[in-house]
N, CA and C atoms of all chains as a GROMACS GRO file, in nm:
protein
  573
    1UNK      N    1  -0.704   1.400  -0.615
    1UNK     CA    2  -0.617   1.452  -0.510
    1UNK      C    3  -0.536   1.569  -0.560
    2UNK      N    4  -0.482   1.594  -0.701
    2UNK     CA    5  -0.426   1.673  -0.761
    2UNK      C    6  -0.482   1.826  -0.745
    3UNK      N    7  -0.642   1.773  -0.786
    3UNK     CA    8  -0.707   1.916  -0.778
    3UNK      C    9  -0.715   1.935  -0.608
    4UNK      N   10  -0.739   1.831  -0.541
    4UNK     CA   11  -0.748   1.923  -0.393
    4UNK      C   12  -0.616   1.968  -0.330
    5UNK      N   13  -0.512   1.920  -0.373
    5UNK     CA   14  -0.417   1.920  -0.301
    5UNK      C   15  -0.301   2.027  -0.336
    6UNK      N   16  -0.287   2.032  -0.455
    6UNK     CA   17  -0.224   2.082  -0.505
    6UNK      C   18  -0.061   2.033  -0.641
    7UNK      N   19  -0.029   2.042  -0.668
    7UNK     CA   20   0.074   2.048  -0.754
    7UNK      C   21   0.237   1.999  -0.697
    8UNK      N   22   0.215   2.095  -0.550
    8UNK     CA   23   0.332   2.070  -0.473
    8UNK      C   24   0.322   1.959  -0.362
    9UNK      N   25   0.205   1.921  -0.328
    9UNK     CA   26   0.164   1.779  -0.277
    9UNK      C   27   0.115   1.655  -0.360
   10UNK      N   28   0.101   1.632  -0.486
   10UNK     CA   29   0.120   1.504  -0.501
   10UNK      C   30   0.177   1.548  -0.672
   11UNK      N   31   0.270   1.449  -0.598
   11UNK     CA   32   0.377   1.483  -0.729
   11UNK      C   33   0.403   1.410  -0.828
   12UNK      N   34   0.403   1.387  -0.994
   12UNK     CA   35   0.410   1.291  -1.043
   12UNK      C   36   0.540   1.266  -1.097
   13UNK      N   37   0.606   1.210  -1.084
   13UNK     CA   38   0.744   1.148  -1.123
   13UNK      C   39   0.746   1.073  -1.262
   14UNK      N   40   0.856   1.111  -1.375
   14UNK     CA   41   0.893   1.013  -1.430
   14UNK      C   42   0.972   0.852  -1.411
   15UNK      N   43   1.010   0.762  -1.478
   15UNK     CA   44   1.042   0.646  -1.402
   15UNK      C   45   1.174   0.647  -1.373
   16UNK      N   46   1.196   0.698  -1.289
   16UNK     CA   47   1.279   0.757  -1.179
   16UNK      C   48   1.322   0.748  -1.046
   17UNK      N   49   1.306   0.541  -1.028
   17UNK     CA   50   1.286   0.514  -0.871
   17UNK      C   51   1.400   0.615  -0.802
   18UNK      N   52   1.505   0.542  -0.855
   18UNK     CA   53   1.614   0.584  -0.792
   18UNK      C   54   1.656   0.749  -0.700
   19UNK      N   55   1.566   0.865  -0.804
   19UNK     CA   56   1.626   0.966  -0.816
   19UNK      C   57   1.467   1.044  -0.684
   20UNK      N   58   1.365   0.957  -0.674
   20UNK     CA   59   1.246   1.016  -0.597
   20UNK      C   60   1.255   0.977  -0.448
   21UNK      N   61   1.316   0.852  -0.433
   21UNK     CA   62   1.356   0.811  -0.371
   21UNK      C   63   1.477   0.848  -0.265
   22UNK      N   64   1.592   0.878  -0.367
   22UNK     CA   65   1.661   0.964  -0.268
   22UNK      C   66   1.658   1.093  -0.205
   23UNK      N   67   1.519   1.193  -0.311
   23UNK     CA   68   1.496   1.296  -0.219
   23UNK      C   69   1.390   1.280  -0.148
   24UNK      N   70   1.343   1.137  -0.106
   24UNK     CA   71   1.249   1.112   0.012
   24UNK      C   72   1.331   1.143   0.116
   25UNK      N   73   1.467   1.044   0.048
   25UNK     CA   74   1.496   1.051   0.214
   25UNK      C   75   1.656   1.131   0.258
   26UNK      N   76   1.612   1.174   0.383
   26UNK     CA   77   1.766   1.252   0.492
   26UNK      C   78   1.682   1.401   0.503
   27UNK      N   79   1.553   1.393   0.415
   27UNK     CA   80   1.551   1.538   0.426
   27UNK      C   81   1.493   1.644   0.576
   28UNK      N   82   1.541   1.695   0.638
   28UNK     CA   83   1.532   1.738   0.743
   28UNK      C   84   1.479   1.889   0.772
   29UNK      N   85   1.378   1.856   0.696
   29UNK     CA   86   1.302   1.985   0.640
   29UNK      C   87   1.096   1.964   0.717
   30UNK      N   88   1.117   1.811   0.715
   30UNK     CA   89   0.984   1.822   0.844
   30UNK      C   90   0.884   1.756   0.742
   31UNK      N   91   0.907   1.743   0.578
   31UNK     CA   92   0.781   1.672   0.517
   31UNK      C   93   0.801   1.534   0.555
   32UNK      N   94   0.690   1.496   0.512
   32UNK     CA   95   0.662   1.352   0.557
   32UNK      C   96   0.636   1.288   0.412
   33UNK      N   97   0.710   1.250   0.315
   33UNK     CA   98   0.666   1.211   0.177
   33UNK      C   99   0.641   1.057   0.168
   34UNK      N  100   0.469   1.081   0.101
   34UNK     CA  101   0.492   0.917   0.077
   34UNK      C  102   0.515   0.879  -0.071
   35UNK      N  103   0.670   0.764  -0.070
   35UNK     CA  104   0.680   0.715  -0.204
   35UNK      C  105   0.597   0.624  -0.246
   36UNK      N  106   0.527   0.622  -0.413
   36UNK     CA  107   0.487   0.516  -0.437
   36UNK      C  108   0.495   0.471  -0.566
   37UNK      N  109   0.549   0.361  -0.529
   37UNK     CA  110   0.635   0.302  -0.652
   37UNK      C  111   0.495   0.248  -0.761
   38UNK      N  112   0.517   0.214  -0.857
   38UNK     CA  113   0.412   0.154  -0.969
   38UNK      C  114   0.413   0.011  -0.921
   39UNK      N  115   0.556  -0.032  -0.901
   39UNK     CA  116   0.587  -0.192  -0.891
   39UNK      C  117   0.684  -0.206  -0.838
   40UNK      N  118   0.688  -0.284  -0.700
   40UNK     CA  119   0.830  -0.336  -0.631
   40UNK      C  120   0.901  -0.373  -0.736
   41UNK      N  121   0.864  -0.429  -0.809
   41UNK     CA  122   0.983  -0.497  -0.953
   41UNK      C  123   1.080  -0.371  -0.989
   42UNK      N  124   1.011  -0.256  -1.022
   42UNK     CA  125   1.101  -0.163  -0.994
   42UNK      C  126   1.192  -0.132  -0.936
   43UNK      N  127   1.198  -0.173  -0.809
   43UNK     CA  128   1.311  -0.176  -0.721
   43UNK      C  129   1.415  -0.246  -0.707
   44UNK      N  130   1.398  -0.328  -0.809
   44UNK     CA  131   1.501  -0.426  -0.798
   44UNK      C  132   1.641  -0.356  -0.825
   45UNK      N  133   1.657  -0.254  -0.936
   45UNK     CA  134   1.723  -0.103  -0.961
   45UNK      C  135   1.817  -0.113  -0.825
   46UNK      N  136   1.763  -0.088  -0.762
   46UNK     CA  137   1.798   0.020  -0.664
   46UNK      C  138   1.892  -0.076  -0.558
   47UNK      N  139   1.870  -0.206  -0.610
   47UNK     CA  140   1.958  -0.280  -0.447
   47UNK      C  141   2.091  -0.288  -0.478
   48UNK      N  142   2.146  -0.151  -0.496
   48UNK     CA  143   2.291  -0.139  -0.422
   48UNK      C  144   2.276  -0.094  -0.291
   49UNK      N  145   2.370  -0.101  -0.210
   49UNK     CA  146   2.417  -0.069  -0.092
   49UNK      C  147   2.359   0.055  -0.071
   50UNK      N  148   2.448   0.143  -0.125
   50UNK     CA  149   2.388   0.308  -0.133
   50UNK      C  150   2.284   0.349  -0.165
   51UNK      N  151   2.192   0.310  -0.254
   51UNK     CA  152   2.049   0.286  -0.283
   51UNK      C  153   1.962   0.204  -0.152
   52UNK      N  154   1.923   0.108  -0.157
   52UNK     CA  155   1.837   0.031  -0.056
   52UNK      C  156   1.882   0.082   0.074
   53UNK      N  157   1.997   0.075   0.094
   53UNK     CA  158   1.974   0.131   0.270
   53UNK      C  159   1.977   0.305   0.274
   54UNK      N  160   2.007   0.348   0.214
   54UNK     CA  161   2.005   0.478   0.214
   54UNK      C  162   1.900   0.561   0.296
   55UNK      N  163   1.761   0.460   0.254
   55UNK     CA  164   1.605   0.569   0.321
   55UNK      C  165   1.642   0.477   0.498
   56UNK      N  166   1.678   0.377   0.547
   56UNK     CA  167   1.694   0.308   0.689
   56UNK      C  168   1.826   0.390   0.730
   57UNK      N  169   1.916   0.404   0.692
   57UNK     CA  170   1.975   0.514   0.742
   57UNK      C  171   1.996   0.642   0.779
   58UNK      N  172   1.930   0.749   0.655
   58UNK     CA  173   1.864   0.849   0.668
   58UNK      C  174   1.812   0.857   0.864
   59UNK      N  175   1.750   0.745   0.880
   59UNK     CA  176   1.667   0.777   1.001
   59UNK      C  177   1.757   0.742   1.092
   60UNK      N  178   1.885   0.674   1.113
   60UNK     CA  179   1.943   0.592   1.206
   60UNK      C  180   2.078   0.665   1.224
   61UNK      N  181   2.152   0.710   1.106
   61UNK     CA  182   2.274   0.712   1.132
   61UNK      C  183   2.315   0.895   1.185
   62UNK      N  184   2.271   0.948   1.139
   62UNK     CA  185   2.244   1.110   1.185
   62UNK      C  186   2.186   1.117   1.311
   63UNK      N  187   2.198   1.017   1.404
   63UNK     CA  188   2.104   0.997   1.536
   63UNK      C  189   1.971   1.030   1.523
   64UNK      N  190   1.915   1.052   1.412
   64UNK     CA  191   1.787   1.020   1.402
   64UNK      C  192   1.728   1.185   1.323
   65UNK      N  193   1.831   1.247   1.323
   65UNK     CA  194   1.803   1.368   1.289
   65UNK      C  195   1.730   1.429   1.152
   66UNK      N  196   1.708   1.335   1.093
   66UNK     CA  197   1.653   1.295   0.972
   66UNK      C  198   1.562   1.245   0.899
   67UNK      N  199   1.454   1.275   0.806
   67UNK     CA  200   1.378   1.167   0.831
   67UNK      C  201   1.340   1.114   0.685
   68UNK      N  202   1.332   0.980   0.686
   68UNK     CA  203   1.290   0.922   0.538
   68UNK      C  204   1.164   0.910   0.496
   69UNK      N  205   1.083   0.900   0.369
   69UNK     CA  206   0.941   0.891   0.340
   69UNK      C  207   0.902   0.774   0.335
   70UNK      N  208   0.770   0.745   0.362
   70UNK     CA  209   0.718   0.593   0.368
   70UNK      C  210   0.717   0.528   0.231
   71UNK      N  211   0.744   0.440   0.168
   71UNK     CA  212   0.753   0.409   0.040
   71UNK      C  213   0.660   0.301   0.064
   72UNK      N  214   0.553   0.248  -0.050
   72UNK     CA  215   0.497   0.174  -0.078
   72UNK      C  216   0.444   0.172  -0.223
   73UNK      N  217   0.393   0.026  -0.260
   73UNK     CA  218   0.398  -0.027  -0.415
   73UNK      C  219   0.332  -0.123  -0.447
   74UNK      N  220   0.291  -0.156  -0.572
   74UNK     CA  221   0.187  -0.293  -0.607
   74UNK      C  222   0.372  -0.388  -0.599
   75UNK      N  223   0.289  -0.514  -0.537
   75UNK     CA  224   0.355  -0.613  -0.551
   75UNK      C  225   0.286  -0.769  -0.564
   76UNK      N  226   0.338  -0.820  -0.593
   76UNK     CA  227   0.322  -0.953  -0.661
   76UNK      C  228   0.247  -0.911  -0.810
   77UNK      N  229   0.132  -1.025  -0.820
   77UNK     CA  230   0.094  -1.043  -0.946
   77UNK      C  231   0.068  -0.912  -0.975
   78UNK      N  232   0.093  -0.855  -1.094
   78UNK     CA  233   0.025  -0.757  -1.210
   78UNK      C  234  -0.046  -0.800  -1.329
   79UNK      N  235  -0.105  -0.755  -1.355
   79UNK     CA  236  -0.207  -0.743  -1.456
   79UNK      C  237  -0.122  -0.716  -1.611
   80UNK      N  238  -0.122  -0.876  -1.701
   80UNK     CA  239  -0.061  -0.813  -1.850
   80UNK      C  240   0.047  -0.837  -1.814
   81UNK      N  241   0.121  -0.808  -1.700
   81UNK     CA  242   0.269  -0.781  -1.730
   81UNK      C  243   0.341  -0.888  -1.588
   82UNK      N  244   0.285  -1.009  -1.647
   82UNK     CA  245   0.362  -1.067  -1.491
   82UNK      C  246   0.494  -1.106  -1.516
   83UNK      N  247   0.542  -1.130  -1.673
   83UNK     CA  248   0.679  -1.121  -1.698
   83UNK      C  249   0.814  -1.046  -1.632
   84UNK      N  250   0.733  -0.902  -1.603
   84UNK     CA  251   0.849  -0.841  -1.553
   84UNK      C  252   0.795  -0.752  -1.469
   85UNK      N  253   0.649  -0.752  -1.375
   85UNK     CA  254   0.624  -0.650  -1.258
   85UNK      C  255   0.533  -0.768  -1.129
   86UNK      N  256   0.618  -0.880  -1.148
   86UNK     CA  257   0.576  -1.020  -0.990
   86UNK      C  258   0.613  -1.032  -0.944
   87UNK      N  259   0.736  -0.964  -0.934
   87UNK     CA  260   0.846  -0.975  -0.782
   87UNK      C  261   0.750  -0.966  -0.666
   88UNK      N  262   0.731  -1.054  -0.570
   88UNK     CA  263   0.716  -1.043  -0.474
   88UNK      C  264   0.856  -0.974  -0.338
   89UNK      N  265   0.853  -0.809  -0.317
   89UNK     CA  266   0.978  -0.798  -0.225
   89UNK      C  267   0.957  -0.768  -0.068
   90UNK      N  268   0.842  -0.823  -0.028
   90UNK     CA  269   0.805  -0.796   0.096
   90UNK      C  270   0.915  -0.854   0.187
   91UNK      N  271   0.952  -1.011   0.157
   91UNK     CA  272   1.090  -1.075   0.204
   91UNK      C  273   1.183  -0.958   0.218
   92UNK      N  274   1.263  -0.937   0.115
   92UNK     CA  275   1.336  -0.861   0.055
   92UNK      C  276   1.352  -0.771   0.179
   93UNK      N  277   1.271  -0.665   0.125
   93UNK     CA  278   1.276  -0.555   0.220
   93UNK      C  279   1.290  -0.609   0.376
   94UNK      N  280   1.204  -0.653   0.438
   94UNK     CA  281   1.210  -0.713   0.581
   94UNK      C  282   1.308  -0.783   0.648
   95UNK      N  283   1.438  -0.752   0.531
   95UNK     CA  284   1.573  -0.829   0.573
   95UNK      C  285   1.685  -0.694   0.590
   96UNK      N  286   1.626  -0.570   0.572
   96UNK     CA  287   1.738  -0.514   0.596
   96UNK      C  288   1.667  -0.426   0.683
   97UNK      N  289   1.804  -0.405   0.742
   97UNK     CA  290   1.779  -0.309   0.876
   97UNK      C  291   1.694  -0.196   0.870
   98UNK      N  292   1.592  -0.140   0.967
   98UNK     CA  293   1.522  -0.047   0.946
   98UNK      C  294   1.392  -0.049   0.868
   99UNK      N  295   1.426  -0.128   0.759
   99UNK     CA  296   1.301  -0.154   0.722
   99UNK      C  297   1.202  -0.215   0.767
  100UNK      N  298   1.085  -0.148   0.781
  100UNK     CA  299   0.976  -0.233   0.795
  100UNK      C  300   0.865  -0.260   0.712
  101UNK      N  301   0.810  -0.361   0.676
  101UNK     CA  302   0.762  -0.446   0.579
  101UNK      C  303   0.576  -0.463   0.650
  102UNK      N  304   0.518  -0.408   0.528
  102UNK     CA  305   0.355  -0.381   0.609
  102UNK      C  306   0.266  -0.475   0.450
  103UNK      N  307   0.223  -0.537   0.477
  103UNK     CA  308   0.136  -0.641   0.346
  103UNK      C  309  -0.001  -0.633   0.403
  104UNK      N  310  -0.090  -0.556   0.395
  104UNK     CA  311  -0.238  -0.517   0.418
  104UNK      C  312  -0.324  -0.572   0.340
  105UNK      N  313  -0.418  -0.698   0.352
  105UNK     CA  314  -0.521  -0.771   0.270
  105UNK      C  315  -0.622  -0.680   0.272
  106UNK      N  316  -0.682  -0.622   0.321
  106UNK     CA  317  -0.819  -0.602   0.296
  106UNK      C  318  -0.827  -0.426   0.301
  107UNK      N  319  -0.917  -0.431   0.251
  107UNK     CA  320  -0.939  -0.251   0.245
  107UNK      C  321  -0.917  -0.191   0.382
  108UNK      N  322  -0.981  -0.259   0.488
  108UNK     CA  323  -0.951  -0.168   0.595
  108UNK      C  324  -0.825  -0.146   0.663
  109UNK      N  325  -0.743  -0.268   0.622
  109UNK     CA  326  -0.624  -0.287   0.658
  109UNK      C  327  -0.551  -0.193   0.554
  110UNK      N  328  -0.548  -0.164   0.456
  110UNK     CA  329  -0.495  -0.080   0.389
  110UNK      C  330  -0.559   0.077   0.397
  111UNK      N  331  -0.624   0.119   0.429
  111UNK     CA  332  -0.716   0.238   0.474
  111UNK      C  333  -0.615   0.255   0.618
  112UNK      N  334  -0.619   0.189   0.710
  112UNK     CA  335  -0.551   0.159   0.835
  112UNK      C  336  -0.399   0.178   0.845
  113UNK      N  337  -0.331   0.114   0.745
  113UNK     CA  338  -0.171   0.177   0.740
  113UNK      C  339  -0.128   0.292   0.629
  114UNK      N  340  -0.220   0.346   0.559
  114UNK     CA  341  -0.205   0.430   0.465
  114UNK      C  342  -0.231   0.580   0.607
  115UNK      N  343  -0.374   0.581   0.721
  115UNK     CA  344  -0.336   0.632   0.818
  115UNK      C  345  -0.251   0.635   0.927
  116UNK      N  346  -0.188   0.509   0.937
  116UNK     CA  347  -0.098   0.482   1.051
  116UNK      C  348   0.011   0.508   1.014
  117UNK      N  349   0.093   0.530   0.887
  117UNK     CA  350   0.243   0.529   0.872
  117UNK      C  351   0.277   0.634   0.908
  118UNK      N  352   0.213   0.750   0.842
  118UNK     CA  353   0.248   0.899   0.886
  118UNK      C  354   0.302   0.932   1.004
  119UNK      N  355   0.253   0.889   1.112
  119UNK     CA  356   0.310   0.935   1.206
  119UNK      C  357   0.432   0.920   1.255
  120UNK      N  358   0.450   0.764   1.193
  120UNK     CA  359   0.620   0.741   1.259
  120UNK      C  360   0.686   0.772   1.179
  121UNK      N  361   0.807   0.802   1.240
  121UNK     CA  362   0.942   0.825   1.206
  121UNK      C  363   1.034   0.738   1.107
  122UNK      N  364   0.984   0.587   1.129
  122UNK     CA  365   1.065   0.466   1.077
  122UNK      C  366   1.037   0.480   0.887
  123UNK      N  367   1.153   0.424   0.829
  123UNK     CA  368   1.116   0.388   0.710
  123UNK      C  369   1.025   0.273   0.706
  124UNK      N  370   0.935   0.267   0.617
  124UNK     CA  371   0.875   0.163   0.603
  124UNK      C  372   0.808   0.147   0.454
  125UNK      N  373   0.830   0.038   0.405
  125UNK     CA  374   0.741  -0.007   0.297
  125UNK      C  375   0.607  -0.073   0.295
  126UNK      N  376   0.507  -0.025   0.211
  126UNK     CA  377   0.396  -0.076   0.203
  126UNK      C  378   0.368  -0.163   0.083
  127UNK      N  379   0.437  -0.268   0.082
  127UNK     CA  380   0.359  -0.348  -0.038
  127UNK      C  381   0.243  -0.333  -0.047
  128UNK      N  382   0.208  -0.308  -0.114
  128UNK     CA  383   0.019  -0.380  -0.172
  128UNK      C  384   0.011  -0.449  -0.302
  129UNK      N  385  -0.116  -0.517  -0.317
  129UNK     CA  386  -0.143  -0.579  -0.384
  129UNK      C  387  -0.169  -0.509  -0.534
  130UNK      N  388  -0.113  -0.499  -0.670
  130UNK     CA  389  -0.153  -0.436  -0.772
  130UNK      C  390  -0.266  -0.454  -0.796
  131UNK      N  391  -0.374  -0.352  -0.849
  131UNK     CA  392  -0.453  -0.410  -0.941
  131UNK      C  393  -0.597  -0.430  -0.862
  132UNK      N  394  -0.545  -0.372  -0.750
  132UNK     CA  395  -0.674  -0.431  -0.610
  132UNK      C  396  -0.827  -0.362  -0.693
  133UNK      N  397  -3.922  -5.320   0.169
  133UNK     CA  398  -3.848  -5.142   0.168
  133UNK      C  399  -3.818  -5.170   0.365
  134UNK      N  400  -3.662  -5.147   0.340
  134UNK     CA  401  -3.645  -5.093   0.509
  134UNK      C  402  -3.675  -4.988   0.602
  135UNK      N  403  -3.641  -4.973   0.732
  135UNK     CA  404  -3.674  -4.861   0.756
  135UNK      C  405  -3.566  -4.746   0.717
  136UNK      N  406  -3.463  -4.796   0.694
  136UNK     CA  407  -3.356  -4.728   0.676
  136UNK      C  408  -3.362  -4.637   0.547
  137UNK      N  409  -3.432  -4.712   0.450
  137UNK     CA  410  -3.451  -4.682   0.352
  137UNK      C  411  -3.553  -4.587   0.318
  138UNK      N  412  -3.648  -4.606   0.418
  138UNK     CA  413  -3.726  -4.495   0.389
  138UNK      C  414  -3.702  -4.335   0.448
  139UNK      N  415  -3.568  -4.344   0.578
  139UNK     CA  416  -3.547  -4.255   0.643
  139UNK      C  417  -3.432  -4.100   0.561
  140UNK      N  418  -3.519  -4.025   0.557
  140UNK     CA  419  -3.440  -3.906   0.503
  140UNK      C  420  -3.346  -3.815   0.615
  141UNK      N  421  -3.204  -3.898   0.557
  141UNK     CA  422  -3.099  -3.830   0.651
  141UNK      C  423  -3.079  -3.739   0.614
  142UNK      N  424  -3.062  -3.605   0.536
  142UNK     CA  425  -3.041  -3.504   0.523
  142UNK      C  426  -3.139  -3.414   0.443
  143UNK      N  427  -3.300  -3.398   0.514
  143UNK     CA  428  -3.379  -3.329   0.460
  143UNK      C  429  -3.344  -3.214   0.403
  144UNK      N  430  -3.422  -3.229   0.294
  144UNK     CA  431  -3.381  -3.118   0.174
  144UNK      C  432  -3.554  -2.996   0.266
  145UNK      N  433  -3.452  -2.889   0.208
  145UNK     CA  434  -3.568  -2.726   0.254
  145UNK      C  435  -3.592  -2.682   0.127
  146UNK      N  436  -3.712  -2.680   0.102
  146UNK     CA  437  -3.745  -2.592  -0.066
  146UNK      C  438  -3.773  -2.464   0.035
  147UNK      N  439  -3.702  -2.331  -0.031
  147UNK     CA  440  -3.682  -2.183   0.006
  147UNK      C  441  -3.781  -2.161  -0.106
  148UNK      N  442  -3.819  -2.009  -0.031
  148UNK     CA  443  -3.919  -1.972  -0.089
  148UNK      C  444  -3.830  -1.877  -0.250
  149UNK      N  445  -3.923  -1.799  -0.322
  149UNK     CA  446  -3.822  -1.732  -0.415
  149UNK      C  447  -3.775  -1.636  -0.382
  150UNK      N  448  -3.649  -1.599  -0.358
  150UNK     CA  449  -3.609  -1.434  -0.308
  150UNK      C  450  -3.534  -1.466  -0.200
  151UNK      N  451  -3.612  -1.551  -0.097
  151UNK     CA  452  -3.539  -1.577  -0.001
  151UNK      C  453  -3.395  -1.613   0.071
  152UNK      N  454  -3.304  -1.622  -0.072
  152UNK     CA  455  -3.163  -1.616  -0.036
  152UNK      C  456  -3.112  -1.466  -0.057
  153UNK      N  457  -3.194  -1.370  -0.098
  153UNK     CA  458  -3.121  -1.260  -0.109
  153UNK      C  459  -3.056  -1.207  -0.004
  154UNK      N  460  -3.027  -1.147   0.034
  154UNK     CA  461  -2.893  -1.076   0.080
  154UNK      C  462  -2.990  -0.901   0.117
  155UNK      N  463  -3.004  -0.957   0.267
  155UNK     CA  464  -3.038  -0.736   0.312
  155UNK      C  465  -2.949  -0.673   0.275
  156UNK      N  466  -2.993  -0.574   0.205
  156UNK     CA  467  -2.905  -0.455   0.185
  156UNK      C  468  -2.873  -0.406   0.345
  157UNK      N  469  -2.712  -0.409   0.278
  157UNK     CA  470  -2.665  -0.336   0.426
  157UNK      C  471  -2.605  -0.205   0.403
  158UNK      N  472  -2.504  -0.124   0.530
  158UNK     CA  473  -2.433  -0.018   0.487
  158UNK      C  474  -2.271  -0.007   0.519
  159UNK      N  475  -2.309  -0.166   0.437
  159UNK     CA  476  -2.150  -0.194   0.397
  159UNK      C  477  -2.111  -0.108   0.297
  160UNK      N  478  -1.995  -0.042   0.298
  160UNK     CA  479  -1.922   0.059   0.180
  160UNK      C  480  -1.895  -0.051   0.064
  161UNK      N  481  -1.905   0.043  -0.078
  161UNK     CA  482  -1.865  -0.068  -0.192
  161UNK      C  483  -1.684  -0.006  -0.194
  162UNK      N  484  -1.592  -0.072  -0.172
  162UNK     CA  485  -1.464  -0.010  -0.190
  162UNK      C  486  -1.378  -0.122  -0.185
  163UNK      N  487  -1.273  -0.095  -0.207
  163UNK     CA  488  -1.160  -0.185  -0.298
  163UNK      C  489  -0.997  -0.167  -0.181
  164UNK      N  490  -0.926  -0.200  -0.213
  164UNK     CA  491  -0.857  -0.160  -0.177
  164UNK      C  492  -0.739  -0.015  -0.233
  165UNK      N  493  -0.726  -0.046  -0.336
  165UNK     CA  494  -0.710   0.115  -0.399
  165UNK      C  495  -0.753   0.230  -0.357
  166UNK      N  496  -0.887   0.184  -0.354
  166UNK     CA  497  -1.036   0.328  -0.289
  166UNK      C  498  -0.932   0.346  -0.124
  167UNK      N  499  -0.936   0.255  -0.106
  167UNK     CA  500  -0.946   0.271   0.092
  167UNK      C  501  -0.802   0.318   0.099
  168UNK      N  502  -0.718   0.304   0.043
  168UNK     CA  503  -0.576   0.390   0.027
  168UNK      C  504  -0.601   0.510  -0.003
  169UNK      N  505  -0.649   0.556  -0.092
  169UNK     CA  506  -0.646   0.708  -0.099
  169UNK      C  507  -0.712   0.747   0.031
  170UNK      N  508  -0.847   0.646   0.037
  170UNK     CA  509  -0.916   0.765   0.180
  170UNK      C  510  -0.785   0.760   0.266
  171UNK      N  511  -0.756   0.672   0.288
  171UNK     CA  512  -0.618   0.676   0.437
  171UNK      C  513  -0.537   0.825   0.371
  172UNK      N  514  -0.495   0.829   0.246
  172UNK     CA  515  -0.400   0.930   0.192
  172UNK      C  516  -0.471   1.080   0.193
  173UNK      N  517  -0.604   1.044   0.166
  173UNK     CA  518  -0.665   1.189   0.188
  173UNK      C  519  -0.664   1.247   0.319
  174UNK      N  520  -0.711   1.175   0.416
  174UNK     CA  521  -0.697   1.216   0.552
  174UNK      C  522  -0.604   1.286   0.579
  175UNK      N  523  -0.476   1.187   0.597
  175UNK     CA  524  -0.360   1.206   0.609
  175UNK      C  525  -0.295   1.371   0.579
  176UNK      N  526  -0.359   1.356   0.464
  176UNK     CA  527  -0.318   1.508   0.413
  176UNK      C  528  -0.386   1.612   0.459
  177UNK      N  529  -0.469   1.568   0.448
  177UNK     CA  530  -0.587   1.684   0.531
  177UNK      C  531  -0.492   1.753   0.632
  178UNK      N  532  -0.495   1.631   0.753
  178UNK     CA  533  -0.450   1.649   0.888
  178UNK      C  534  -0.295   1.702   0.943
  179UNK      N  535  -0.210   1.633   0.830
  179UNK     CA  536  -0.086   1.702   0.824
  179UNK      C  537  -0.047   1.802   0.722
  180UNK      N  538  -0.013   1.914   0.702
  180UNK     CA  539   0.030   1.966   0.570
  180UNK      C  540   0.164   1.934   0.510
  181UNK      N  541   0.260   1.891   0.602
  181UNK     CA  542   0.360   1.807   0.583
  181UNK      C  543   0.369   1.682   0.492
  182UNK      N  544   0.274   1.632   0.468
  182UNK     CA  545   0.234   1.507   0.401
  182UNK      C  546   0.225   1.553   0.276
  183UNK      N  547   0.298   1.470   0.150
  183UNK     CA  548   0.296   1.483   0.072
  183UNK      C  549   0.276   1.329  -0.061
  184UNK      N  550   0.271   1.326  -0.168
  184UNK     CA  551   0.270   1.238  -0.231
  184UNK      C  552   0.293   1.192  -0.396
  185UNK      N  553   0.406   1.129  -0.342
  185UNK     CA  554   0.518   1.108  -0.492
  185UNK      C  555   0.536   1.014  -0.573
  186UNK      N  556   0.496   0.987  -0.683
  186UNK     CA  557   0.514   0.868  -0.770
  186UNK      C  558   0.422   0.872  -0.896
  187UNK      N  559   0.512   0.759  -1.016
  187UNK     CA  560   0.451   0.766  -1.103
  187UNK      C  561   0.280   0.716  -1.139
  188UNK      N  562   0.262   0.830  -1.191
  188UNK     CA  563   0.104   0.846  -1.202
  188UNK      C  564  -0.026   0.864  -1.109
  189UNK      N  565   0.060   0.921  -0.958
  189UNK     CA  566  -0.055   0.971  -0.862
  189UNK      C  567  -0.079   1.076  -0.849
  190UNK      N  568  -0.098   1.151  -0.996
  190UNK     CA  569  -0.209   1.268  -1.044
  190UNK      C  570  -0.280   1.201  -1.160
  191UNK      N  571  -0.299   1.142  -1.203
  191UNK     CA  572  -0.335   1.088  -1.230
  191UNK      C  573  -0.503   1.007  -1.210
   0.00000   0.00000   0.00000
């Protein structure tokens, strides 16, 4: 994707939830960025107040004027490392406002919301399965 | 010997050899990983707005 896309479309981040994350979201510039985390476990970081709701607000509190990037991530079991990347946060997420919480089993179902998120407006997370 | 006894309740089928194989179909071989990018390639295609951020997706 690098070579087709370019440099300025898929971007590689150091481990840096926090800091990719917040320039997903409020930005009112018209991209549509999708985050993707290595591991929801990663996120665990981020659940302050100002962090976790930050991308559901982005879209809500500016009357909408704003818009946040779709974030999605391996979750549950990992491979080697279930010590510290098994958080399951599909719960998690699906408890705070705005968020919406998408868990896709099968290829087509994941082929299916990897095309379907784009279009909306809403924050939303895509768990997936690591390791698929 | 009864009749019961001689009666085979759950006849066994000897298959021929091969005969459990499986027609090739034009089912795609893909994963779920695979079928994410296609969704992500599209995507991009179709919007130029679309972009994509995280560790190790140049990779």
């Amino acid at each position: 994707m690098l070579d087709r896309f370019g440099p300025d479309r898929v971007i590689d981040t150091p481990i840096s939830e926090a800091g990719f994350l917040a320039w997903a979201s409020g930005g009112d510039d018209g991209l549509r960025p999708i985050i993707e985390f290595m591991s929801w476990s990663f996120t665990l970081g981020l659940h302050r107040p100002d962090r976790s709701t930050t991308p559901p607000r982005s879209a809500t509190c500016p009357a909408g004027s704003t818009r946040c990037g779709h974030v999605r991530g391996g979750n549950g079991i990992a491979h080697q490392l279930a010590a510290t990347h098994s958080h399951r946060m599909e719960s998690v997420y699906a408890r705070i406002p705005a968020w919406s919480s998408i868990t896709p089993s099968t290829p087509a179902e994941f082929q299916g919301a990897a095309q379907g998120q784009h279009p909306c407006d809403d924050p939303g997370d895509l768990p997936r399965i690591e390791k698929c | 010997m009864t009749q019961a006894a001689n009666t085979r309740f759950a006849p066994t089928q000897t298959r021929k050899e091969g005969e459990h194989k499986v027609a090739p179909t034009l089912m795609p071989d893909c994963n779920s990983a695979m079928a994410l990018r296609t969704g992500d390639d599209e995507e991009m295609e179709r919007d130029p707005n679309v972009l994509l951020m995280g560790e190790e997706v140049a990779q």
